[in-house]
C-alpha positions as CSV (number, residue, x, y, z in Angstrom):
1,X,-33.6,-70.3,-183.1
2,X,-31.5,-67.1,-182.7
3,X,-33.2,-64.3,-184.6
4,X,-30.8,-61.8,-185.5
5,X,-31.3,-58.5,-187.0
6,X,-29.8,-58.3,-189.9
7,X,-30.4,-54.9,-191.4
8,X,-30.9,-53.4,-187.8
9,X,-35.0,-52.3,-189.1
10,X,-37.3,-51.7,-186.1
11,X,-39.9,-54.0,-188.7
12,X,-40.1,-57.7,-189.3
13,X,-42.4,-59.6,-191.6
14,X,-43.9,-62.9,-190.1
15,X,-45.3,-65.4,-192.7
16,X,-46.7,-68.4,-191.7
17,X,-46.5,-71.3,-194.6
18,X,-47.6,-74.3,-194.6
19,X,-47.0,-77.1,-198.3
20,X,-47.0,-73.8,-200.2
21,X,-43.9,-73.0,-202.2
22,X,-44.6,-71.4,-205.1
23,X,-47.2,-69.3,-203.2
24,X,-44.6,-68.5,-201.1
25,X,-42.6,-67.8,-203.4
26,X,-45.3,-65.5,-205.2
27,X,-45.5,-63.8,-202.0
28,X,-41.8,-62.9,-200.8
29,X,-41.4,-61.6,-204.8
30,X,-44.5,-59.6,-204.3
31,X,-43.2,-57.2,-201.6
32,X,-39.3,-57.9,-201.5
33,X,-36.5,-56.1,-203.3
34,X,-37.1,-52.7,-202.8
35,X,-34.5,-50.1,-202.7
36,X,-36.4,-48.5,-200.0
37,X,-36.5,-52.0,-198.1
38,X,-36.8,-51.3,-194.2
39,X,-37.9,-54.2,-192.7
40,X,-36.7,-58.1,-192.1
41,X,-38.3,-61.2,-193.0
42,X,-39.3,-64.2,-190.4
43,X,-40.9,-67.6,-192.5
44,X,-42.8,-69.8,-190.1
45,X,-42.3,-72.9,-191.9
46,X,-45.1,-74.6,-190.3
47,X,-44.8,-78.0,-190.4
48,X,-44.3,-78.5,-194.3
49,X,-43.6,-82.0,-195.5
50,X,-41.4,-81.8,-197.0
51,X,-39.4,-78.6,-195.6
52,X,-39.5,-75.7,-197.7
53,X,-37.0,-73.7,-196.3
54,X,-34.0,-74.7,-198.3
55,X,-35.5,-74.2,-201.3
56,X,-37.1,-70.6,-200.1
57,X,-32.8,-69.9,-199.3
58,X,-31.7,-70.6,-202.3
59,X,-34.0,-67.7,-203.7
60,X,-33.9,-65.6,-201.1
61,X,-30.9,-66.1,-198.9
62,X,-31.6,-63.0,-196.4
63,X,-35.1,-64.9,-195.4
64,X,-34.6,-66.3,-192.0
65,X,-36.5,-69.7,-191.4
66,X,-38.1,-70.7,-188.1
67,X,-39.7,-74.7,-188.8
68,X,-42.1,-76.0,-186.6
69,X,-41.9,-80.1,-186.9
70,X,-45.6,-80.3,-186.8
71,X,-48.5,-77.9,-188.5
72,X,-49.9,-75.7,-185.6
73,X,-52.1,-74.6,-187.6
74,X,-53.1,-70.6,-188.4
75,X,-52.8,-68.4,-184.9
76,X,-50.1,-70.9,-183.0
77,X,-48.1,-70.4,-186.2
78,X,-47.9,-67.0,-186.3
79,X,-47.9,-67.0,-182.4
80,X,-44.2,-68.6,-182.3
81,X,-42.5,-66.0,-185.3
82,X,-44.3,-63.2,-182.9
83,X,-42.6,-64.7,-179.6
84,X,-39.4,-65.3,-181.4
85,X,-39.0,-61.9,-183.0
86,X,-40.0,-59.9,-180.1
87,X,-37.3,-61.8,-178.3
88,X,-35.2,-60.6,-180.6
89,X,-35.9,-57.1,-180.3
90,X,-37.9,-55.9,-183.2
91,X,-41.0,-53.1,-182.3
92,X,-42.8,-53.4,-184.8
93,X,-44.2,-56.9,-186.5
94,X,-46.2,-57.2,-190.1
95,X,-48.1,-60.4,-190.3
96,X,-48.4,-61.3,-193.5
97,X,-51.3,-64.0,-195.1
């Protein structure tokens, strides 16, 4: 995946879901749409069957989606958004649970 900064923040959210949509969904409501909105947002779409990244796009097209094939469970999740956004530049990263 090429991670691309969108909104040129020095922040990225990482969340890490796994067969959770309408968590998921709870959650990206929860914090996102803000006028004051500084950051970008990373889904780890670990290994949900099926995906749930097209749906989450349909909602929330500015989301970018990185899918693991296979559940890696809690810390490997988060560990591949954290490689992936640092390769794409961002200093600071949010985990979010």
């Amino acid at each position: 995946m090429d991670l691309q900064l969108r909104n040129r923040p020095d922040t990225v959210v990482i969340i890490a879901a796994w067969n959770q949509l309408e968590k998921t969904i709870e959650c990206l409501r929860s914090f996102w749409g803000s006028d004051e909105e500084r950051f970008d947002v990373l889904l780890v779409d670990n290994g949900s069957d099926p995906p749930i990244g097209p749906q989450l796009l349909e909602q929330f097209p500015e989301l970018q989606i990185l899918r693991s094939e296979k559940n890696l469970g809690f810390s490997a999740g988060y560990n591949v958004g954290i490689r992936e956004v640092l390769r794409a530049g961002y200093t600071y990263q949010f985990i979010l649970n």
